[in-house]
C-alpha positions as CSV (number, residue, x, y, z in Angstrom):
1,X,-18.4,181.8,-8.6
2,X,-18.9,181.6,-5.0
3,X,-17.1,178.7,-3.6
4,X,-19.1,176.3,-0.9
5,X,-17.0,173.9,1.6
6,X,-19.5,171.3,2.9
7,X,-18.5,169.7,6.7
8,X,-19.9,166.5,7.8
9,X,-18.9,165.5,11.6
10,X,-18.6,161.8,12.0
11,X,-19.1,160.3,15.6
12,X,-18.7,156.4,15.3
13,X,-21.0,156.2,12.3
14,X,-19.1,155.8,9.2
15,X,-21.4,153.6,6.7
16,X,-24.3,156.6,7.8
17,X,-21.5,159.3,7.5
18,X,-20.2,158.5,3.0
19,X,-23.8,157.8,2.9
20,X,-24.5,161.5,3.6
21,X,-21.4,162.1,2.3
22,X,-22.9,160.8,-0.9
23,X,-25.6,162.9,-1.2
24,X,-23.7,166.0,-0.8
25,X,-22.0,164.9,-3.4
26,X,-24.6,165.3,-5.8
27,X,-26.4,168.3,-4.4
28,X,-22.8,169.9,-4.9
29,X,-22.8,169.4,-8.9
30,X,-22.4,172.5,-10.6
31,X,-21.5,174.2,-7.6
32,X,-17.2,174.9,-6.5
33,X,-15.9,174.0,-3.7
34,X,-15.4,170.4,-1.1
35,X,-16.5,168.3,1.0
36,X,-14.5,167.5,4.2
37,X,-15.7,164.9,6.6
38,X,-14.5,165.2,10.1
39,X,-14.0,162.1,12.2
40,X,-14.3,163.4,15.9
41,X,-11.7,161.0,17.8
42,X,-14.4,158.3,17.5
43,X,-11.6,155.2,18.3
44,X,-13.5,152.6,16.8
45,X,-11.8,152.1,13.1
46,X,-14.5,155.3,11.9
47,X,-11.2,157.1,10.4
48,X,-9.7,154.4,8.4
49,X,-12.7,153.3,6.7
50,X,-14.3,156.4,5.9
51,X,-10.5,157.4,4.2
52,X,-10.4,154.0,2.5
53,X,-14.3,154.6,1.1
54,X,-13.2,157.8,-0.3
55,X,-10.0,156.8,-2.1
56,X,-11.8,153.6,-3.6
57,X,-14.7,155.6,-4.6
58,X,-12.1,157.9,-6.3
59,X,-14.1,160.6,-4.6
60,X,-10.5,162.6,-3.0
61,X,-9.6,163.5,-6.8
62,X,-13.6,164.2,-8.0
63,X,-14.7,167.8,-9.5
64,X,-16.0,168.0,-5.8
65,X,-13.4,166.4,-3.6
66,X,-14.0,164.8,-0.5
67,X,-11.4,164.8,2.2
68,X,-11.3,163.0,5.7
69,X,-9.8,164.5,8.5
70,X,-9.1,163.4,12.3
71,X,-9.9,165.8,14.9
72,X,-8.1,164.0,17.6
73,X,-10.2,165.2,19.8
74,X,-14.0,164.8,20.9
75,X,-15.3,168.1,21.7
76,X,-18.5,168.2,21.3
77,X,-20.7,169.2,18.0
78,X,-19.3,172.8,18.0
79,X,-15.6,172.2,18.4
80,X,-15.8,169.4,15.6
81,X,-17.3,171.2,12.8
82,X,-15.0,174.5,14.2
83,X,-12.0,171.8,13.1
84,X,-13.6,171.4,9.6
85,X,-14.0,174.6,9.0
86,X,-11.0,175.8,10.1
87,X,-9.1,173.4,7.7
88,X,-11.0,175.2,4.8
89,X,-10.1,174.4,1.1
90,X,-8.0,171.6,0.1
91,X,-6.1,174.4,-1.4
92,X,-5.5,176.3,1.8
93,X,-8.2,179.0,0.8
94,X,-11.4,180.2,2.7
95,X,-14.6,179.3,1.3
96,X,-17.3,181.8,0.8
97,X,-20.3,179.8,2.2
98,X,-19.7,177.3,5.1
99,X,-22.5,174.0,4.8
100,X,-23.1,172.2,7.8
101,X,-24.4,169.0,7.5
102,X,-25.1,166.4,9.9
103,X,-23.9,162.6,9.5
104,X,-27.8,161.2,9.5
105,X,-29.1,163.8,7.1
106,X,-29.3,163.6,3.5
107,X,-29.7,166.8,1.0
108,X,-31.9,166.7,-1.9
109,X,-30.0,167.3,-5.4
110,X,-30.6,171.2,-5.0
111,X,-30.5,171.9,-1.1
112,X,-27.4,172.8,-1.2
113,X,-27.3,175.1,-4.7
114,X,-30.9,176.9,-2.8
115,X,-29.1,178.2,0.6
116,X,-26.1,179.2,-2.0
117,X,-28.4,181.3,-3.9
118,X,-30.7,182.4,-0.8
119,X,-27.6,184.4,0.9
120,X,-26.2,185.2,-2.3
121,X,-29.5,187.4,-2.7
122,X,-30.1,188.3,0.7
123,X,-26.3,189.8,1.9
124,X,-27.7,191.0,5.2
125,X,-28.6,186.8,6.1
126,X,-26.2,185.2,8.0
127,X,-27.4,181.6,8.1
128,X,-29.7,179.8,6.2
129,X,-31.5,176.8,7.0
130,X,-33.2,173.9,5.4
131,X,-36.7,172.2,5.6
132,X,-35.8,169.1,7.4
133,X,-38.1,166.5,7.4
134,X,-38.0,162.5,8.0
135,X,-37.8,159.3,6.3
136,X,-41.9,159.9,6.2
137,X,-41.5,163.2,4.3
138,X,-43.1,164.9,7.3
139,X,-41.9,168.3,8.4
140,X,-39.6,168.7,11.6
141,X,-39.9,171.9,13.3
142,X,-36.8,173.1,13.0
143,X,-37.8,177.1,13.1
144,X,-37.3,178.5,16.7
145,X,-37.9,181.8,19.2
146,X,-34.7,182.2,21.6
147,X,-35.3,180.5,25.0
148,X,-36.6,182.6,27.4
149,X,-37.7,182.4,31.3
150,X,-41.6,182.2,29.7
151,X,-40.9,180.2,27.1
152,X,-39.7,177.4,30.1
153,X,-42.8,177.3,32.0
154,X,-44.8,177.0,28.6
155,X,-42.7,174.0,27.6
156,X,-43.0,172.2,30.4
157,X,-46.3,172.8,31.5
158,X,-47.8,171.3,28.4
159,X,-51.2,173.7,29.0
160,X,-53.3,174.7,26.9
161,X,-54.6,178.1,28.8
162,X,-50.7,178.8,29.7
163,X,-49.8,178.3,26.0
164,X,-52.0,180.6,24.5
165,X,-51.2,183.1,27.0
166,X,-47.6,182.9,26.5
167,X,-48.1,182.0,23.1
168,X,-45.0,184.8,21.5
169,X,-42.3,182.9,23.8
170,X,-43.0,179.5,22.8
171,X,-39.7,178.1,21.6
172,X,-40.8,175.8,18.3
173,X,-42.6,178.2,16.1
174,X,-44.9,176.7,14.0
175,X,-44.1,175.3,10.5
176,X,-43.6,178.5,8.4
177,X,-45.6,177.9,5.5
178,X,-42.8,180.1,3.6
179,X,-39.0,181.1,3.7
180,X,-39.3,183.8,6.3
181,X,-36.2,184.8,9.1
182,X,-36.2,183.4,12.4
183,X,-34.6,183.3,15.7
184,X,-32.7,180.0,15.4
185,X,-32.2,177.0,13.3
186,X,-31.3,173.5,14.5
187,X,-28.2,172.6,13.2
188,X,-29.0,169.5,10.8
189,X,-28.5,171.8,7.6
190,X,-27.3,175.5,8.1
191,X,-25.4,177.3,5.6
192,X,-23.1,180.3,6.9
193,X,-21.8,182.9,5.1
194,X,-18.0,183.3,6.2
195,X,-18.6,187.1,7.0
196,X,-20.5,186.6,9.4
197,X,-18.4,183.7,11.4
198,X,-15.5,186.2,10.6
199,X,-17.2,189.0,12.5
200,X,-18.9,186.8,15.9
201,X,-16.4,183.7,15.4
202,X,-17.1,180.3,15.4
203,X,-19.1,177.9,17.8
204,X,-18.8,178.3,21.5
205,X,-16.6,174.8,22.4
206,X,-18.0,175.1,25.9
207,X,-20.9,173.8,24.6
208,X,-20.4,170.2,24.2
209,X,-23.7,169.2,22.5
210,X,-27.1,171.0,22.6
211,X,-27.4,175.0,22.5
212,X,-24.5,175.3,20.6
213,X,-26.5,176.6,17.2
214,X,-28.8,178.6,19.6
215,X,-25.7,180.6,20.7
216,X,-24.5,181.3,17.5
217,X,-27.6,182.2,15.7
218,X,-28.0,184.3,19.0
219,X,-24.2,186.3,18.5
220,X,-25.3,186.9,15.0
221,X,-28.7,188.9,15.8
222,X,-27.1,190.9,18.3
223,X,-24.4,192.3,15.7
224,X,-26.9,192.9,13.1
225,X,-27.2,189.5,11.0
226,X,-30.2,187.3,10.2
227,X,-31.1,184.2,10.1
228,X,-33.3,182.6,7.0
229,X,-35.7,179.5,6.9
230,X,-35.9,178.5,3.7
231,X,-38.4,175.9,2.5
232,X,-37.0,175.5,-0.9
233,X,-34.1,173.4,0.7
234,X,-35.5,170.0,1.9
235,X,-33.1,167.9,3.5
236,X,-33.9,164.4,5.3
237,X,-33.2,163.7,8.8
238,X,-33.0,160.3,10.2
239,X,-32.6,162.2,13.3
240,X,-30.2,161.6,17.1
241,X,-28.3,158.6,15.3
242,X,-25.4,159.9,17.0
243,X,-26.0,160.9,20.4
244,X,-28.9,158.6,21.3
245,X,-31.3,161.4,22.4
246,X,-34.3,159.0,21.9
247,X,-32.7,156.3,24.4
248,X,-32.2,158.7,27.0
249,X,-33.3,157.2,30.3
250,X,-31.5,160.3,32.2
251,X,-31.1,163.7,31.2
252,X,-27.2,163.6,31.0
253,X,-24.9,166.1,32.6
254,X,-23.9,167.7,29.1
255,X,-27.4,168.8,27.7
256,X,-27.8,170.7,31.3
257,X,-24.7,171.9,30.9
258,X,-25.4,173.3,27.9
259,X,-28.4,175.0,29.0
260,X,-26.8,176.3,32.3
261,X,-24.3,178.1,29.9
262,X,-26.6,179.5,27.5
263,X,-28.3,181.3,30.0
264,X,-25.7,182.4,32.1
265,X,-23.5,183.3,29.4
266,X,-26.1,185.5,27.8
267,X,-28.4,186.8,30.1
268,X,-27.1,186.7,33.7
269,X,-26.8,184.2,36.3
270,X,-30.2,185.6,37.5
271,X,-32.1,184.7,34.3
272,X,-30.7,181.6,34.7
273,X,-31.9,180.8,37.8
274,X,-35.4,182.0,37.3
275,X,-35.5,179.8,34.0
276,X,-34.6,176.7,36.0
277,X,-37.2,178.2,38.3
278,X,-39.9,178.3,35.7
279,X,-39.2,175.5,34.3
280,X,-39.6,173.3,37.7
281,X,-43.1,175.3,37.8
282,X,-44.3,174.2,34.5
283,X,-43.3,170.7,35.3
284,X,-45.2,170.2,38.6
285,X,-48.3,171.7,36.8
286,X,-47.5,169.2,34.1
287,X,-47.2,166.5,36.7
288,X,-50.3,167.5,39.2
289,X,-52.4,167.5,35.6
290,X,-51.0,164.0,34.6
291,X,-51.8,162.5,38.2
292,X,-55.5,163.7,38.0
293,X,-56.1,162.7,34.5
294,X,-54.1,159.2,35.4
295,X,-51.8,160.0,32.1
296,X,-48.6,158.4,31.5
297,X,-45.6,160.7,32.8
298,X,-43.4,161.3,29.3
299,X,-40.3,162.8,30.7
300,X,-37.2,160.7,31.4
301,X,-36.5,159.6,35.2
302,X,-35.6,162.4,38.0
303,X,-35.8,164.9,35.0
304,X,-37.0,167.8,37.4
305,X,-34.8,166.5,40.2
306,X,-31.6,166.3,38.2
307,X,-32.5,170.1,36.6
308,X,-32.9,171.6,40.3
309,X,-29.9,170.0,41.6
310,X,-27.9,171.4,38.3
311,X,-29.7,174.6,38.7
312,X,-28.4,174.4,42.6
313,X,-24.8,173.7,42.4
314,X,-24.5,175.7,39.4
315,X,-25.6,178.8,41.8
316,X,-21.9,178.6,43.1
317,X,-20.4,177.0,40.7
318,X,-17.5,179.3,38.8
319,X,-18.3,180.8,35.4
320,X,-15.9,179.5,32.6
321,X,-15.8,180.3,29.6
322,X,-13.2,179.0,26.5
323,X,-11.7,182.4,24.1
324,X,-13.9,182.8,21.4
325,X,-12.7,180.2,18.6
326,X,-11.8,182.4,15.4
327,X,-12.0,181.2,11.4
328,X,-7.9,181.2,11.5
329,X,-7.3,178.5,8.8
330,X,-5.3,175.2,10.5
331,X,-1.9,175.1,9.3
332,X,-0.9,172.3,8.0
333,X,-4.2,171.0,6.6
334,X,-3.9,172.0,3.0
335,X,-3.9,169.1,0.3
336,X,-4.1,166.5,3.1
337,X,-6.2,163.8,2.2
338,X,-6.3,162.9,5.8
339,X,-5.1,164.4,9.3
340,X,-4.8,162.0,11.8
341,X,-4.0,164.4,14.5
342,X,-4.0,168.1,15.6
């Protein structure tokens, strides 16, 4: 039987974390494999009780068995969940099927067991995502087109006449009323089959947080793998519990970061440019539209003042790039209950 590992990345949220923890748990009955919950450096005790929770839950020694390791490192969403996966099996071994699963996202008994049997069947799928939806049971749109210069000014302009004409490049496609391929998945619940993370590698660690899952589902189409919505795995999302993205009263310096690289690392420092260039476009229509109809402006503070100063500096700034991170298991991580280190 194909064998699943499941990796939940904790960031200072442990009660949320064995709560989602716990509902892998069941949606992994009847299926082998583990669970391993990655603490990323969070410093504030997240470690300690998470590994004390699992012990006194007897879950380390279950027919699924949970394991908490220690990064000791914070970086980012990629390089976190590139540590659990790395570590693999508690028996040393590579799993078939990596699951990715967020710390504020809970699967439904057979989300898991669905993706399983949705690349099982389709060998030429690479990732498969879930239906996420909220606390509400409505949908998320989760289903995405690859950025793109046009798909900028569309999503910033917020105009009707502008949408429909550049309806093909708009980035959140609407809710597929089936399982169906797609560009990109948001990151929440993806399942990965390890061929295809053993032919592009893992996540891009110079991402720190946003794009990440866009890169990867991007390296995968362009050597020949697809990517799979399917609607028969529904998974809640409580949704940025973690990073805060609906506080945000600046963009911060990571998510345009993120962006920056995206671009520039797959189409060009050019397309880059003329994305942030779009963008700014859209956003004054956006703005000129929201002064004459005396509506409320919804982005954050300086948003199109911080994005062309990025886009500015980041004109001269020198490309870097980290080595591709590969699916070499850890050594050392085998049977460990817990790592507090790397």
């Amino acid at each position: 039987m194909a064998t699943v590992l499941t990796v939940i990345l904790n960031w200072r949220t442990p009660e949320m974390t064995l709560q989602s923890a716990k509902a892998a748990l069941v949606a992994m009955q009847g299926l082998q494999g583990a669970i391993t919950i990655v603490d990323n450096d969070s410093g504030d005790g997240s470690f300690e009780a998470m590994s004390k929770a699992v012990q006194e839950n007897g879950w380390a020694a279950g027919d699924t068995p949970v394991r908490v390791l220690q990064s000791g490192h914070n970086g980012g969403f990629g390089a976190g969940n590139n540590y659990g996966m790395r570590a693999g099996l508690p028996d040393g071994s590579a799993p078939d099927y990596y699951f990715l699963l967020n710390s504020d996202a809970f699967p439904s008994p057979d989300a898991i067991r669905v993706l399983r049997d949705h690349l099982e069947g389709n060998p030429q799928t690479g990732f498969a995502g879930s239906l996420i939806h909220g606390a509400d049971d409505e949908p998320h749109l989760t289903a995405f087109r690859f950025p793109s210069v046009a798909g900028e000014l569309e999503q910033a302009a917020r105009f009707g006449p502008i949408s429909r004409l550049l309806k093909g490049s708009i980035v959140a496609m609407p809710m597929p009323e089936s399982s169906r391929s797609v560009d990109w998945l948001a990151g929440a619940s993806m399942m990965a089959r390890r061929e295809v993370l053993e032919d592009i590698g893992l996540f891009d660690e110079t991402f720190f947080l946003y794009f990440e899952e866009t890169d990867l589902c991007l390296r995968a189409a362009r050597a020949g793998w697809k990517t799979d919505y399917v609607k028969e795995s529904r998974v809640m999302h409580i949704g940025s519990a973690s990073t805060g993205m609906k506080t945000w009263s600046r963009i911060p310096k990571f998510w345009l970061d993120s962006r920056q690289h995206y671009y520039v690392k797959n189409h060009g420092r050019a397309v880059a440019f003329a994305a942030t260039v779009a963008h700014l476009a859209g956003g004054m229509i956006w703005r000129l539209r929201a002064l004459i109809q005396n509506k409320a402006f919804i982005d954050p503070p300086r948003y199109l003042l911080d994005m062309a100063f990025h886009g500015l500096k980041s004109l001269f700034r020198p490309i870097r790039m980290r080595p591709a991170t590969t699916l070499d298991l850890i050594p050392g991580t085998a049977d460990e209950p817990a790592r507090r280190s790397m």
